[in-house]
C-alpha positions in Angstrom: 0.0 0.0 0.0 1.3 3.7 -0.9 2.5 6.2 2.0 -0.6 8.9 0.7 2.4 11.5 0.8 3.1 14.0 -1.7 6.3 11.1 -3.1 4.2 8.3 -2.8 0.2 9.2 -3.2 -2.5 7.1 -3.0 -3.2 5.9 -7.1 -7.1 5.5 -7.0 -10.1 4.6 -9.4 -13.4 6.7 -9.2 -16.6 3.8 -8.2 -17.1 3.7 -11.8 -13.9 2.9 -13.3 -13.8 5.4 -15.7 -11.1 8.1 -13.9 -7.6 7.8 -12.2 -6.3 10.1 -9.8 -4.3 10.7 -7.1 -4.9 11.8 -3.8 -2.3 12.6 -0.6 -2.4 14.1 2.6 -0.9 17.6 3.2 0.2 17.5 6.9 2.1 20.6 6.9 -0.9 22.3 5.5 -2.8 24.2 8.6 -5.3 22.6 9.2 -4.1 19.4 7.4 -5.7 18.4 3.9 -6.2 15.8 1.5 -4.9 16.8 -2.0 -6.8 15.6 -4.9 -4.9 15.4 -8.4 -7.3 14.9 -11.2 -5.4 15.6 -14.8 -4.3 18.8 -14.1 -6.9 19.9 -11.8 -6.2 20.2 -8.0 -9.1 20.1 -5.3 -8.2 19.8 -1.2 -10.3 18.6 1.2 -10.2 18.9 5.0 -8.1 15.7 6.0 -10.7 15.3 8.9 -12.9 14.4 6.1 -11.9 10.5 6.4 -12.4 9.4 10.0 -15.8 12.1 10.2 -17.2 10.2 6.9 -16.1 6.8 8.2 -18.0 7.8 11.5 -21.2 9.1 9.8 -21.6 6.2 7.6 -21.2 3.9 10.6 -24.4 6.2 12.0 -26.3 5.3 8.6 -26.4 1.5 9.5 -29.7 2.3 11.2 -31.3 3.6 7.9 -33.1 0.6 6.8 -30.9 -0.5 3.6 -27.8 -1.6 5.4 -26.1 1.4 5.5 -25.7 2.1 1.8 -25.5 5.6 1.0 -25.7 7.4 -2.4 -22.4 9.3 -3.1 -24.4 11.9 -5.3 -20.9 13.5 -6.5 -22.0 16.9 -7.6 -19.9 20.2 -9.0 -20.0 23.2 -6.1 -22.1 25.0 -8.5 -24.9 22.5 -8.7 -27.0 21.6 -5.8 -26.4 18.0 -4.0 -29.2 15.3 -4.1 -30.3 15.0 0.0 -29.0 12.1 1.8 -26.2 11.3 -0.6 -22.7 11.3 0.7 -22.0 14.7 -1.2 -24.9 16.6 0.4 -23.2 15.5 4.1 -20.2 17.2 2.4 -21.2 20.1 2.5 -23.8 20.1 5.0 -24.2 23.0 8.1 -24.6 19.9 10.7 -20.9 18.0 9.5 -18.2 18.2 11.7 -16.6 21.0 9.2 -20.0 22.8 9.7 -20.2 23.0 6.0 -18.2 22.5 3.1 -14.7 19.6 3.5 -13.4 21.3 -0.2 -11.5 24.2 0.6 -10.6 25.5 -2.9 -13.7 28.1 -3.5 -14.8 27.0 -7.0 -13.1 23.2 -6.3 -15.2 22.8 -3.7 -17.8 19.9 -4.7 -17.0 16.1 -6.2 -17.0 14.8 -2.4 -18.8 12.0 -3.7 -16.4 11.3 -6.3 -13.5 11.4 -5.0 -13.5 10.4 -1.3 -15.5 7.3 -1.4 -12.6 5.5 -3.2 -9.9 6.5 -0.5 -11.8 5.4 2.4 -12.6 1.9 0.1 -8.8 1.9 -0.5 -8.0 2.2 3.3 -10.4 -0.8 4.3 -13.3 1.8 6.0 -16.0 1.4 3.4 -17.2 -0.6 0.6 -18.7 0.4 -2.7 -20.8 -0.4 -5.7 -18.8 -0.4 -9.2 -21.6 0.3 -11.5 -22.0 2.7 -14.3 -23.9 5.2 -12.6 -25.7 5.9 -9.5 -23.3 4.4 -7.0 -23.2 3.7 -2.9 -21.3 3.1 0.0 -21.2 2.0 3.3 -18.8 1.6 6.4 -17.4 -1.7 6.9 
């Protein structure tokens, strides 16, 4: 398994298939973030973002499908579908109290592109399919 440094970064698949990327974690960053490469595009996310998604899936287990969640990935421009992973992404009541992108513009894609890092760590599993895909804690 990779470090997730900036040397050695965490090579990850979105739930589709259908984009690579790389993410990292920024620890001298204040506070620390997770940095997102996807082609040439950049987006950071609060590193907290891991252990307080892990922790609010683990809360979903109680919501009658087993804990799946929709990860609704969504631009910051365009509004989140409710309950989906990206709409706790940048919800008032998450840890953050709002948004974990911190790059104004860069902001959304939560559901994109965290779901496969926590998969990749062992904290969740997700759905593969061509659209419309879910996760939940392990």
């Amino acid at each position: 398994m990779t470090a997730g440094t900036k040397d050695d970064p965490w090579q990850l698949t979105t739930a589709p298939g259908t984009s690579s990327y790389t993410m990292h974690r920024d620890e001298d960053a204040d506070p620390a973030l997770l940095v997102c490469q996807v082609g040439s595009t950049k987006l950071s996310y609060l590193a907290t973002a891991v252990d307080d998604l892990h922790a609010w899936l683990l809360s979903q287990k109680d919501n009658g499908d087993d804990g799946w969640v929709a990860l609704g990935a969504a631009d910051e421009q365009k509004p989140a579908a409710s309950g989906t992973v990206e709409a706790w992404g940048r919800a008032d009541d998450n840890p953050a109290g709002g948004w974990y992108g911190v790059r104004k513009g860069y902001r959304g894609r939560f559901g994109m592109y965290l779901p496969p890092l926590l998969e990749h760590l062992g904290l969740a599993e997700l759905t593969h399919d061509a659209r419309n895909n879910r996760m939940r804690a392990i």
